[in-house]
VEXNU-408437 format. One line per 8 residues: number of its first residue (from 0); their letters; for each residue x, y, z of N, C-alpha, C. Coordinates in Angstrom, 3 decimals. Layout:
N
NUM = a = X Y Z X Y Z X Y Z ~ ...;
REM end
This chain:
279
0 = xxxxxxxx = -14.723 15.541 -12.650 -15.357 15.965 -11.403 -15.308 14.859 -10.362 ~ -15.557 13.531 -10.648 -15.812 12.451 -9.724 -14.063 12.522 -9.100 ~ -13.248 12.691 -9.714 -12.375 12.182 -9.624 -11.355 13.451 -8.349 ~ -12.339 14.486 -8.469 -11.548 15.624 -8.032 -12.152 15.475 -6.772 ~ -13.683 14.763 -6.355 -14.089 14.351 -5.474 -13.656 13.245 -4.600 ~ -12.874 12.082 -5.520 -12.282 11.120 -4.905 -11.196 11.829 -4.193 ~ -10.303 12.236 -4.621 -8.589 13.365 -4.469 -9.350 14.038 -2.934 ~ -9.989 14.765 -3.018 -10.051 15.619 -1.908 -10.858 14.699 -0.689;
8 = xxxxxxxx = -11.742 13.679 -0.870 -12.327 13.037 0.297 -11.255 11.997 0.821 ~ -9.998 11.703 -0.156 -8.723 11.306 0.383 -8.077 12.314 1.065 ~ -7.708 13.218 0.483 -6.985 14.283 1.136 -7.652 14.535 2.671 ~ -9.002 14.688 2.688 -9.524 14.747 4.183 -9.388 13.877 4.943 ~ -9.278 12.393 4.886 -9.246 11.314 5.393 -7.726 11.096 6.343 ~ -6.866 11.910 4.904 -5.344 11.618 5.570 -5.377 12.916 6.364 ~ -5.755 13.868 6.446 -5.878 14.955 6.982 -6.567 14.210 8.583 ~ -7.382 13.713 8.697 -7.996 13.476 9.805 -7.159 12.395 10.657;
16 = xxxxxxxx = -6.323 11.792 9.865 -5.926 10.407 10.429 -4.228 10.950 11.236 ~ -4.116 12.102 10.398 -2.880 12.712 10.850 -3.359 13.997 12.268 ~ -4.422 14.512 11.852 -4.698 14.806 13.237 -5.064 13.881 14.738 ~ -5.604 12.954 14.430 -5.816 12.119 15.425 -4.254 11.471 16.473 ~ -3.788 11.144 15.295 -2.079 10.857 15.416 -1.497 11.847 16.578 ~ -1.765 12.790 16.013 -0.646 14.167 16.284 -1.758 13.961 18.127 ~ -2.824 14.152 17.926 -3.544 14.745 19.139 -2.807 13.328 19.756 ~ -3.009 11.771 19.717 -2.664 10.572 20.890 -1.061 11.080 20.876;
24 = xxxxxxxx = -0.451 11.551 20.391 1.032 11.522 20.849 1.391 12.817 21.991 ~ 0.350 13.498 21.296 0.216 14.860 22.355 -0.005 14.428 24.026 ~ -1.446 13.664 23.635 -1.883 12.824 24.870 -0.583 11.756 25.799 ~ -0.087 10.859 25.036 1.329 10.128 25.840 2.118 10.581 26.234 ~ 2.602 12.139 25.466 3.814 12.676 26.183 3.337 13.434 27.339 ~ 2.162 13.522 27.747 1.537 14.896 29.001 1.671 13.383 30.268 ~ 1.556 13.907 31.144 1.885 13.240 32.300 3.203 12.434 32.208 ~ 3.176 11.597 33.239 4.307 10.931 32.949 4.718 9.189 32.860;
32 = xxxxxxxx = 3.926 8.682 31.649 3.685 7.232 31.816 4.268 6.412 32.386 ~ 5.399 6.778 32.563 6.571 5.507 33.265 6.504 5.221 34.529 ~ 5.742 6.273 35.292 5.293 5.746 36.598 4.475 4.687 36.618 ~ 3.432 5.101 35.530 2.052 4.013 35.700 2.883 2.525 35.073 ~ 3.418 2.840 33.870 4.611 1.434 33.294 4.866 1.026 34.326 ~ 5.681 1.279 35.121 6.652 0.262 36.081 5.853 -0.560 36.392 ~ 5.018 -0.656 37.081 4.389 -1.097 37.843 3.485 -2.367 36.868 ~ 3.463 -2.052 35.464 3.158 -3.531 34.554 4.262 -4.515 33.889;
40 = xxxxxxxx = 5.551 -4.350 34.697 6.579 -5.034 34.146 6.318 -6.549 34.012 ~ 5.180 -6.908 34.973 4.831 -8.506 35.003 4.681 -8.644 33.552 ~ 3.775 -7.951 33.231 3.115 -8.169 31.518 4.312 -8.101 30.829 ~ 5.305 -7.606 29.986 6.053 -8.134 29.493 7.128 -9.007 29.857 ~ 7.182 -9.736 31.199 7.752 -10.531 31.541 7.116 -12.187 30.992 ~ 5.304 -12.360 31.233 4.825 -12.950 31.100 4.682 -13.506 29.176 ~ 4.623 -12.040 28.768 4.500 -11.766 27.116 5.698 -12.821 26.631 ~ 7.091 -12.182 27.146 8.355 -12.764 26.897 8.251 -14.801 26.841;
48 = xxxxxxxx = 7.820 -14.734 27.818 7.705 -16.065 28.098 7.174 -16.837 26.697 ~ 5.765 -16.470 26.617 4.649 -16.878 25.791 5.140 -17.028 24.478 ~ 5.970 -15.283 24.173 6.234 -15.497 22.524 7.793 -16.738 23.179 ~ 7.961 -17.234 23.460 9.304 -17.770 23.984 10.710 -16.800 22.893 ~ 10.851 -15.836 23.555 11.829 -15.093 23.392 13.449 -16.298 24.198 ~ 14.465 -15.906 23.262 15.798 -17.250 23.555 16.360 -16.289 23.059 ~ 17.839 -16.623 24.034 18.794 -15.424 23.555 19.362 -15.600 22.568 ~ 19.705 -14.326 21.692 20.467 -14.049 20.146 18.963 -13.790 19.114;
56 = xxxxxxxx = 17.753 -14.210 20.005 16.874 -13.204 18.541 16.717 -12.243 18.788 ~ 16.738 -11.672 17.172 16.061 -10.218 16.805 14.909 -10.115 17.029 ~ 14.737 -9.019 18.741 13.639 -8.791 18.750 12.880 -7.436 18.915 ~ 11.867 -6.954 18.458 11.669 -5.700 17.638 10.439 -5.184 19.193 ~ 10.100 -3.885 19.913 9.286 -4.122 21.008 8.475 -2.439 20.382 ~ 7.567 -2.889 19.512 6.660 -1.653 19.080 5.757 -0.874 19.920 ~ 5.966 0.601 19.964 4.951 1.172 21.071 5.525 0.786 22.260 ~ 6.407 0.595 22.751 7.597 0.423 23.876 7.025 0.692 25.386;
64 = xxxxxxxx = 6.843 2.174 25.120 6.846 2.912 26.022 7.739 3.504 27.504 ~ 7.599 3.126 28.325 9.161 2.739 29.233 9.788 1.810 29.070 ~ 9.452 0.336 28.335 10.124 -0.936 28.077 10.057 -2.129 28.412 ~ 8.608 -2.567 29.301 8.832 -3.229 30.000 8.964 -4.700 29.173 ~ 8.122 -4.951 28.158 8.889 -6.022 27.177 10.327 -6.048 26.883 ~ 10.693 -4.641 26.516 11.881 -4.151 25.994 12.996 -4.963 27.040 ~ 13.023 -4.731 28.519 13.946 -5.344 29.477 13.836 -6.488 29.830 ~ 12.466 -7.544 29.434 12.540 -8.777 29.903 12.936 -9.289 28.673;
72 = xxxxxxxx = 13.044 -8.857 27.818 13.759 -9.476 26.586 15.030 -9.314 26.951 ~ 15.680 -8.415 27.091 17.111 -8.119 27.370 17.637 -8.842 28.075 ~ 16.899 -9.455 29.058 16.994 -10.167 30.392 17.091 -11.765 29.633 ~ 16.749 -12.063 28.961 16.574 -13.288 28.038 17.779 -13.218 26.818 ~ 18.585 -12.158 26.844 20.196 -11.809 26.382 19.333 -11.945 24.837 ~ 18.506 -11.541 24.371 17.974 -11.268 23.125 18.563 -9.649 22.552 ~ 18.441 -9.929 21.261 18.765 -8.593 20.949 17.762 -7.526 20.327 ~ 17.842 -6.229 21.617 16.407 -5.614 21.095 16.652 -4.409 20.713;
80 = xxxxxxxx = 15.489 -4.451 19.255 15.057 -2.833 19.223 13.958 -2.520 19.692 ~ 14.131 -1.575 20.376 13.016 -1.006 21.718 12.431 0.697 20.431 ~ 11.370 0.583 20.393 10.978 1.934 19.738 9.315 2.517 20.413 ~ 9.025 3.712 19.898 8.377 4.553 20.418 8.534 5.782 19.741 ~ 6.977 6.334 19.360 6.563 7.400 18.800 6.595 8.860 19.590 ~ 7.175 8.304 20.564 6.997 9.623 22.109 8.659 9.629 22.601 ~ 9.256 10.667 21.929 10.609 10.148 22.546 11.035 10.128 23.968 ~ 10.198 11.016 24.672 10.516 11.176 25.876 10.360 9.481 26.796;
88 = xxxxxxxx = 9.324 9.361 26.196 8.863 8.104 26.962 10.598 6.596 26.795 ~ 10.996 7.290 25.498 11.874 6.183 25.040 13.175 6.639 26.070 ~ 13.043 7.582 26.176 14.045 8.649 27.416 14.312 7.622 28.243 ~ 13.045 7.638 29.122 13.047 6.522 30.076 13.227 5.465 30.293 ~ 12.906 4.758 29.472 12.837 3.317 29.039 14.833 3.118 28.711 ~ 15.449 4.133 28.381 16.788 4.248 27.508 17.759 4.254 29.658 ~ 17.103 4.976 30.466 17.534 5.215 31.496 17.662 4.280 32.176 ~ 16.507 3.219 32.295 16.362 1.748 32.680 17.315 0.822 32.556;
96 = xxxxxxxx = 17.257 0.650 30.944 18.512 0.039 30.145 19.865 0.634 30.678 ~ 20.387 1.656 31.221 21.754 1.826 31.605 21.480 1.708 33.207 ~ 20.717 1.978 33.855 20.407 1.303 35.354 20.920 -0.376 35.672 ~ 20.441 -1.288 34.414 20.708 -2.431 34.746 21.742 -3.175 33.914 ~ 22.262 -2.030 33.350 23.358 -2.636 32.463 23.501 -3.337 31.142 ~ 22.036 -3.041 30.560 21.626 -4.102 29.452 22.368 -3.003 28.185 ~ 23.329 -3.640 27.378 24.383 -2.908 26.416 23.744 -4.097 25.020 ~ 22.413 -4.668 24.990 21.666 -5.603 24.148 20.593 -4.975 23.633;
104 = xxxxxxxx = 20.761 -3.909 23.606 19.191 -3.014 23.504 19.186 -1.525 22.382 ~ 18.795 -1.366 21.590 18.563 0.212 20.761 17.422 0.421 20.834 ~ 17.754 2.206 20.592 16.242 2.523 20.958 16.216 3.268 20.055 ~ 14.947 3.691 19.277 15.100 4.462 17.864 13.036 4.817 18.168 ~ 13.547 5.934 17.824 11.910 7.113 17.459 11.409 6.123 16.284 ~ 10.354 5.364 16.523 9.764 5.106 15.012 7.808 4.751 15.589 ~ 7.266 4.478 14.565 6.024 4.951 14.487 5.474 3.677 13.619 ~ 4.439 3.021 14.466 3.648 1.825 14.438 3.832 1.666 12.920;
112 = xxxxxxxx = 3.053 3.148 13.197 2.224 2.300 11.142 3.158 2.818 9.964 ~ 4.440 3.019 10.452 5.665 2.978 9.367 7.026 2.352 9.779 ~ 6.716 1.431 10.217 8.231 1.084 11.081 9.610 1.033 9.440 ~ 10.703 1.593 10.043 11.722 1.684 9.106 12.597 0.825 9.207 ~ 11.977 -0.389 9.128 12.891 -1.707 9.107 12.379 -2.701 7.486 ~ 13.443 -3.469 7.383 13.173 -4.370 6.201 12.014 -5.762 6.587 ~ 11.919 -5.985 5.805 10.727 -6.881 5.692 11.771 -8.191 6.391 ~ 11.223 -9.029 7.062 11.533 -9.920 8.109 12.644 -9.737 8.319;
120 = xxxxxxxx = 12.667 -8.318 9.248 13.619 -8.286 9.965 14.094 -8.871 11.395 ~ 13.254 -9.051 11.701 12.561 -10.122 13.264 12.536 -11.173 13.158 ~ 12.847 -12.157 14.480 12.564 -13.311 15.016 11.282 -13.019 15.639 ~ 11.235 -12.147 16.886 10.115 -11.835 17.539 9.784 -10.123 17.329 ~ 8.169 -10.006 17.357 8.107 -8.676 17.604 6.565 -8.506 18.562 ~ 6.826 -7.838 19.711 6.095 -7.646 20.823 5.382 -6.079 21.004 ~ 4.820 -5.886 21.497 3.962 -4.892 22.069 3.113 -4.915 23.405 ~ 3.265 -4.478 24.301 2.437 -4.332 25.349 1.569 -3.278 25.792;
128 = xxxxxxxx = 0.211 -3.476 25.523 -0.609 -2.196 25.597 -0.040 -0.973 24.720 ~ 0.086 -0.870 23.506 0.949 -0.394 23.016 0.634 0.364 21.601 ~ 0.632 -0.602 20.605 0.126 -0.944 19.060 -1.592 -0.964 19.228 ~ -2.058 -1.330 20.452 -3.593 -1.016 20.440 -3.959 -0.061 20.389 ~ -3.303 1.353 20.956 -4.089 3.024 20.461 -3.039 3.414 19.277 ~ -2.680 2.864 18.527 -2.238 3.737 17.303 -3.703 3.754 16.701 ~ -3.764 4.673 15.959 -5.135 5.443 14.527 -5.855 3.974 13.906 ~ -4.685 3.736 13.042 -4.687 2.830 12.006 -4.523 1.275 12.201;
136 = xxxxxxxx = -5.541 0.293 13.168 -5.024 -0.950 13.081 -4.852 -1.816 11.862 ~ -5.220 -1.932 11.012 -4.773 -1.916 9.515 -3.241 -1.892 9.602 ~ -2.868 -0.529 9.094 -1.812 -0.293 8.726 -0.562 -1.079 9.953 ~ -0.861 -1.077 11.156 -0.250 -1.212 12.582 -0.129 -2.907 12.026 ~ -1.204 -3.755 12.192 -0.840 -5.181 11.801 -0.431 -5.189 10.677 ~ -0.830 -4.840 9.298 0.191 -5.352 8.318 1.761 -4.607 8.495 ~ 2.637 -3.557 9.408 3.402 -3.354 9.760 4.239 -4.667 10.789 ~ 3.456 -4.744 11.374 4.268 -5.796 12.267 4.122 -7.482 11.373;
144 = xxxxxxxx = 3.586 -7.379 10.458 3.446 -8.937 9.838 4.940 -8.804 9.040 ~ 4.792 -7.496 8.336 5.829 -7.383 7.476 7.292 -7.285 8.036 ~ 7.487 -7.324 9.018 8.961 -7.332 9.663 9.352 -8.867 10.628 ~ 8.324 -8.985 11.126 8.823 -10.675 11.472 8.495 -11.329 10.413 ~ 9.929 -12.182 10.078 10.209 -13.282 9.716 9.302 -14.543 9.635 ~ 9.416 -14.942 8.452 8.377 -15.715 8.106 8.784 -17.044 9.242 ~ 7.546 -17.591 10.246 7.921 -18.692 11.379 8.405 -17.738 12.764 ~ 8.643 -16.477 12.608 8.384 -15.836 13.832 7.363 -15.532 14.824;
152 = xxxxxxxx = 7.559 -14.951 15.725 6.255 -14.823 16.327 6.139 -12.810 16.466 ~ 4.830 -12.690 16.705 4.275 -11.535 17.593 3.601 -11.988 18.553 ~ 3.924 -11.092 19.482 3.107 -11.584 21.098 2.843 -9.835 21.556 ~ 1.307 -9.986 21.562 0.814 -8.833 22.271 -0.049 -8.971 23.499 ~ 0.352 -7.895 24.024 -0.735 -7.929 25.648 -1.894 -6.672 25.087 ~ -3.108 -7.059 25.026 -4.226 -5.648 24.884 -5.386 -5.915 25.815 ~ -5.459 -4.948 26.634 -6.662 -4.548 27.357 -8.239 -5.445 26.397 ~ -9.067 -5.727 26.856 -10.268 -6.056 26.370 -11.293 -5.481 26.996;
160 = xxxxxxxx = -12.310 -4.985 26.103 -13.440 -3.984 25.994 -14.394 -4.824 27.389 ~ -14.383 -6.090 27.347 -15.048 -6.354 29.106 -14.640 -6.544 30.017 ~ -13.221 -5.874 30.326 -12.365 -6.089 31.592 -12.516 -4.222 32.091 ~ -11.720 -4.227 33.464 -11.777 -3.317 33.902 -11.094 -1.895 33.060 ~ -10.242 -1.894 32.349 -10.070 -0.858 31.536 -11.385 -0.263 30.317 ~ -11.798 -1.477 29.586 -12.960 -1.095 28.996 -13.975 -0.705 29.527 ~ -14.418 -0.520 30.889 -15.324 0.193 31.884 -14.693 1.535 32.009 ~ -12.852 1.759 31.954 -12.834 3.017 32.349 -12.613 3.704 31.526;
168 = xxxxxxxx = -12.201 3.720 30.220 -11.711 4.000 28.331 -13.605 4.353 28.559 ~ -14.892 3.822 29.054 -15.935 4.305 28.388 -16.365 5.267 29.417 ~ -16.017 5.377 30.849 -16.190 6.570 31.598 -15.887 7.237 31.097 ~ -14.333 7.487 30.306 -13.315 8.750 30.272 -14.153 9.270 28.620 ~ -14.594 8.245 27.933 -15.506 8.492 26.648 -16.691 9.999 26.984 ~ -17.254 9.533 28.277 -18.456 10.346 28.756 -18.835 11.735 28.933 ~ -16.905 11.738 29.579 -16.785 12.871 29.691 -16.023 13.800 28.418 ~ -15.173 13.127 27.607 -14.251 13.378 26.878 -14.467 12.599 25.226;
176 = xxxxxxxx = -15.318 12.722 24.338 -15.521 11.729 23.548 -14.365 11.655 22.683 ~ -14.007 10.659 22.198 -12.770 9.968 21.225 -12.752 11.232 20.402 ~ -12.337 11.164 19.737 -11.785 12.119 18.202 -12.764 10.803 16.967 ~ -13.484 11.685 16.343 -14.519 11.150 15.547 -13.492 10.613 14.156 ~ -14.123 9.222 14.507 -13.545 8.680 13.424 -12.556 7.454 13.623 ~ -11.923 7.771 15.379 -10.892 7.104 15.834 -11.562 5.617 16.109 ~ -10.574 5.114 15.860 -10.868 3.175 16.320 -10.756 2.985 17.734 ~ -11.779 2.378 18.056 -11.733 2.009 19.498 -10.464 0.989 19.750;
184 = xxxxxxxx = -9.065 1.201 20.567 -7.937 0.397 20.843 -8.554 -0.876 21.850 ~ -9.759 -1.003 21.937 -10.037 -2.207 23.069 -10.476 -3.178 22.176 ~ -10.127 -2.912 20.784 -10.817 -4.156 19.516 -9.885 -4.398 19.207 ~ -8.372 -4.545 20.204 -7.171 -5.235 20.123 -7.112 -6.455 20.809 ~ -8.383 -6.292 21.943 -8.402 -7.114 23.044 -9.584 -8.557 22.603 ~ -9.841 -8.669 21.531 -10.750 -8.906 20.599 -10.152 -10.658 19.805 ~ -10.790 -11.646 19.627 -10.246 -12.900 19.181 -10.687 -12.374 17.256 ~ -11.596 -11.772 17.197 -12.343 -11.595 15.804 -11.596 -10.578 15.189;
192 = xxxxxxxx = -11.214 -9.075 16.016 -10.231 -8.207 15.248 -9.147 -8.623 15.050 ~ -7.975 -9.312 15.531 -7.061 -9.371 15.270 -6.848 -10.419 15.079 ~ -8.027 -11.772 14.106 -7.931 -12.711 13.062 -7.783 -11.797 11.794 ~ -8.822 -10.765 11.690 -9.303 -10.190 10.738 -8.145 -9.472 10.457 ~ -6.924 -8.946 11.407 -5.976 -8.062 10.887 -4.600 -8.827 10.707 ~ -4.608 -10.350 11.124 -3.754 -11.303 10.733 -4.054 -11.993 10.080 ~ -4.471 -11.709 8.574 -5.105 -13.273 7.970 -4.249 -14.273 7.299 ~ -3.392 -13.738 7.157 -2.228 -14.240 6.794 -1.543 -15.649 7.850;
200 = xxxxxxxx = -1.677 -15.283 9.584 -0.909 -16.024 9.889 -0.753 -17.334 9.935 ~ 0.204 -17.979 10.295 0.060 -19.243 10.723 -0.743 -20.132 11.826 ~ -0.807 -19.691 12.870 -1.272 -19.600 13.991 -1.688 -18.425 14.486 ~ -2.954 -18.528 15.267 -3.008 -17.471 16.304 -3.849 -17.912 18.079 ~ -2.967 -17.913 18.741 -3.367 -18.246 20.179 -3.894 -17.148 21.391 ~ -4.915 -17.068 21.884 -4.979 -16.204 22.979 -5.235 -16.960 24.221 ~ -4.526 -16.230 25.547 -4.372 -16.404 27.157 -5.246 -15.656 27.693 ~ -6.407 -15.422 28.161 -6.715 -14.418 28.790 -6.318 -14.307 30.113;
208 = xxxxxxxx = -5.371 -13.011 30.761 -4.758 -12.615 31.614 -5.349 -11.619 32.759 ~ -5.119 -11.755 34.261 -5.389 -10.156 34.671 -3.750 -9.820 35.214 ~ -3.796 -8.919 34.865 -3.399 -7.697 36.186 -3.697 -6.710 37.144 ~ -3.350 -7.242 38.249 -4.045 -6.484 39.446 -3.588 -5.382 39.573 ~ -3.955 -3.937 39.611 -4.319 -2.588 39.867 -3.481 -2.710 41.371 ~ -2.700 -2.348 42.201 -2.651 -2.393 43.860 -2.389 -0.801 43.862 ~ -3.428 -0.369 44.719 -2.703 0.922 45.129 -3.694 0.995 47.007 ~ -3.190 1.820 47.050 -3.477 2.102 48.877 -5.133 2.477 48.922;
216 = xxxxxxxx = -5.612 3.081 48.035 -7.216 3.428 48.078 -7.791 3.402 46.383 ~ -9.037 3.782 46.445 -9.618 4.460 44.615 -8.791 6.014 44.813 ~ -9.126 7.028 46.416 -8.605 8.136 45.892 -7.009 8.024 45.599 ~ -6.073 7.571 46.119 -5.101 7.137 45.474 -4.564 6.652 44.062 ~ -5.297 6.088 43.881 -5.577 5.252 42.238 -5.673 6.717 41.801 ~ -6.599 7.493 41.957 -7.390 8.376 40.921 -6.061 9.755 41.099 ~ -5.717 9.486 41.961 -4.272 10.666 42.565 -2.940 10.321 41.839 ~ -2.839 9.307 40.909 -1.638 8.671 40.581 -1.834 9.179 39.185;
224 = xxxxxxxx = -3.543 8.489 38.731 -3.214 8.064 37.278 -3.967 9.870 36.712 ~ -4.376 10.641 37.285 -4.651 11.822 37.024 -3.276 12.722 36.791 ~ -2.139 12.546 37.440 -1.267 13.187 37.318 0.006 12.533 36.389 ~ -0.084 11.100 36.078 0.628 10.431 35.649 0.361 10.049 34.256 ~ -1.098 9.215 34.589 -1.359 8.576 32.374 -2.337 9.529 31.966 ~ -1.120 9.368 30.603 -1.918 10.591 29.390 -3.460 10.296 29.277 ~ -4.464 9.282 29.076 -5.267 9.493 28.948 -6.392 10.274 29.845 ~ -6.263 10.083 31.300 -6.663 10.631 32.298 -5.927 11.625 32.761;
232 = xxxxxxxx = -4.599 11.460 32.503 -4.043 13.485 32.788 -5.144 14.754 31.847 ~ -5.282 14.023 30.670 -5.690 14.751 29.757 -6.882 15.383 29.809 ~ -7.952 13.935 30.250 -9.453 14.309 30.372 -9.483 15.340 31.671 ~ -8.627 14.862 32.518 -9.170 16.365 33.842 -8.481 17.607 33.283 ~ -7.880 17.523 32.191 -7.255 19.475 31.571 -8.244 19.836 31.109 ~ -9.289 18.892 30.511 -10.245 19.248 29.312 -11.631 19.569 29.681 ~ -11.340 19.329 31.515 -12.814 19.718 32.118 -12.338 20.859 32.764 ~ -13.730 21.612 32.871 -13.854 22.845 34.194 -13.878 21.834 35.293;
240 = xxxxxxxx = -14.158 23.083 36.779 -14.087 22.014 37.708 -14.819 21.166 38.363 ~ -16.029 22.128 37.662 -17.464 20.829 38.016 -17.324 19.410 37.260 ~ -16.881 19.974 36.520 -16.751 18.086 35.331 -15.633 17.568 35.756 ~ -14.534 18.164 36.621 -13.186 17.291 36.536 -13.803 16.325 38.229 ~ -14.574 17.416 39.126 -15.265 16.862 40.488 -16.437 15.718 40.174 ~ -17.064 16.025 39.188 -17.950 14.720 38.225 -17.335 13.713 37.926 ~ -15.911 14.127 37.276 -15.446 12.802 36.772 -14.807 11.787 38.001 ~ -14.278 12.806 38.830 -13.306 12.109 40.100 -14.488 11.249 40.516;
248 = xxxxxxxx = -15.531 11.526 40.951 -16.473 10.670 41.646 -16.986 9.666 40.810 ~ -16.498 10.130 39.476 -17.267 8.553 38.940 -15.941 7.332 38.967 ~ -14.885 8.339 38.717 -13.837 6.918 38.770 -13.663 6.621 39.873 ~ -14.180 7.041 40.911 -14.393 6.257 42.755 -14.945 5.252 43.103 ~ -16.648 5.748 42.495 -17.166 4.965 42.428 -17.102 3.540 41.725 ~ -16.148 3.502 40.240 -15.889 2.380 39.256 -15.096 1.627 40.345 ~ -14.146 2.295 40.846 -12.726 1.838 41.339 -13.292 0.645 42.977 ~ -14.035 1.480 43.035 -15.374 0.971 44.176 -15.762 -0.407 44.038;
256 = xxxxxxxx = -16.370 -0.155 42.636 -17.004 -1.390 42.698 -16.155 -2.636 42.219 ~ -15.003 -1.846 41.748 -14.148 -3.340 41.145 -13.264 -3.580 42.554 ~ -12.820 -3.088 42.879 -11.941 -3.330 44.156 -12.061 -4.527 45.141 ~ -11.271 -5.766 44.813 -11.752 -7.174 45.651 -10.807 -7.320 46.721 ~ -9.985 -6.206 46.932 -8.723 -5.731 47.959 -9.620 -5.639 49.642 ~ -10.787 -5.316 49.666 -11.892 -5.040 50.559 -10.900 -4.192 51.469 ~ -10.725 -4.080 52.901 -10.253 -3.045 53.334 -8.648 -2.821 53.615 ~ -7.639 -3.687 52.708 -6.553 -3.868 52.912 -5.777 -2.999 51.904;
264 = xxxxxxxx = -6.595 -2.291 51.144 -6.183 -1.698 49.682 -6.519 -1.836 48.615 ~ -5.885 -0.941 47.588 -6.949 -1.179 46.402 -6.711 -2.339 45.534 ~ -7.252 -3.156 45.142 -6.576 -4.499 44.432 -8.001 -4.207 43.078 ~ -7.672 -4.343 42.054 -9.041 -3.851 40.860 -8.162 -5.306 39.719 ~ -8.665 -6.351 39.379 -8.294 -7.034 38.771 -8.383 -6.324 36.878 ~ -7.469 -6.209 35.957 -7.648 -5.518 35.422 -7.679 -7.238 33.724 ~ -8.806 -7.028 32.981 -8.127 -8.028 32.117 -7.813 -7.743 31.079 ~ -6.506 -8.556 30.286 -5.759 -8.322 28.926 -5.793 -9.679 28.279;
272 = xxxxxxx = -5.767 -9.596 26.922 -5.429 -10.481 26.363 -4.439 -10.765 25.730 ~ -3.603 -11.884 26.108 -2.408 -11.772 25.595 -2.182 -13.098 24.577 ~ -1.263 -12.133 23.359 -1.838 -12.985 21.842 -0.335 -13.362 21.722 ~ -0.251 -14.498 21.020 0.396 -15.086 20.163 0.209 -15.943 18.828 ~ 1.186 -14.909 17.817 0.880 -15.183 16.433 1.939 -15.593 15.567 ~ 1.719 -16.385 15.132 2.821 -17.363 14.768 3.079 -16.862 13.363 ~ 3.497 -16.155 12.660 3.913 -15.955 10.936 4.243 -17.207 10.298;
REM end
């Protein structure tokens, strides 16, 4: 009996962990992220730097998304695999790469917490805002430990729970609560979670970074990323229109108060932490 109890409160667990999955991939492919991407190419330019990416390594760019690690690596004549659980998104990111001519680059459908590569297969392996909303951070870090090369690096950029994204991840909470059970992705942005999910490494260093938000107003801001990123495309499908007119005014007001642009535009300093981990 105990045992038929263990079997099935597993069976629910993977049952839940595979719905959650299925629903964030649902969520990335609705709008159209690569608009909101472009516009953070600094961050994997900066990332690149940090992990010091040099041309001829194998370098692996998990949770991709349009690429923007993916092309400043390329740009550094490194050799990359660019991947992503959303193929469409890899669409884009694949369109980029023949825009600028980079013939240094593959792109392959694969999925955080199973990547189908051999164990240190990497020099470097990167993520930008990326590997922080997969389900499973567990499974997600011992994935990326296990493919860079022992003396390699990982270098991630993640949002942190007291910068301006963790103010708006808990608006969009208010209206829209997580999927029960799910890990909060802003405990990427974290010096204590991601000791705890590298214990293994050699080193681990954090930068704390911003990136500035610029857009022409908040209603602008709220006009971009409503029609553009999955997480906020999503929450205004999931309201009627009193709650989607509730929500607009609260992200006005957020956008309001962070905004140090004063009347020249919207400038919202946004902060990430960007890690480097030495294997």
């Amino acid at each position: 009996m105990a045992m038929t109890t263990v079997i099935t409160c597993d069976t629910a667990i993977a049952d839940r962990a595979r719905e959650i999955k299925a629903r964030q991939q649902r969520m990335w492919a609705s709008g159209d992220y690569a608009v909101i991407g472009a516009t953070l190419q600094i961050v994997g330019e900066l990332l690149n730097e940090a992990a010091d990416v040099r041309a001829l390594n194998r370098v692996l760019d998990v949770a991709a998304g349009n690429g923007n690690a993916t092309m400043a690596a390329a740009r550094r004549f490194a050799r990359v695999t660019s991947t992503d659980y959303v193929p469409a998104l890899l669409d884009r990111a694949r369109r980029r790469a023949e825009a600028e001519g980079f013939a240094n680059i593959t792109f392959e459908v694969a999925d955080a917490e199973a990547l189908p590569y051999a164990d240190a297969s990497f020099d470097v392996v990167l993520s930008t805002f990326g590997v922080m909303f997969a389900p499973d951070h567990r499974r997600v870090g011992t994935e990326l430990a296990r493919v860079c090369r022992p003396g390699g690096r990982i270098g991630l950029a993640s949002w942190t729970p007291g910068g301006f994204l963790g103010r708006l991840f808990g608006l969009v909470a208010k209206y829209v609560p997580p999927a029960p059970g799910a890990q909060s992705p802003l405990r990427w942005g974290t010096d204590a979670h991601v000791r705890e999910l590298f214990q293994a490494a050699a080193r681990i260093e954090h930068t704390t970074r911003m990136f500035a938000f610029r857009y022409e107003s908040p209603e602008h801001w709220v006009e971009i990323f409503r029609t553009f990123y999955g997480p906020i495309y999503s929450a205004f499908r999931a309201l009627d229109p009193d709650g989607q007119a509730a929500f607009e005014a609260d992200l006005i007001a957020l956008l309001r108060s962070e905004n140090v642009g004063g009347d020249d535009g919207l400038v919202v300093p946004g902060e990430y932490l960007e890690t480097i981990i030495t294997m």
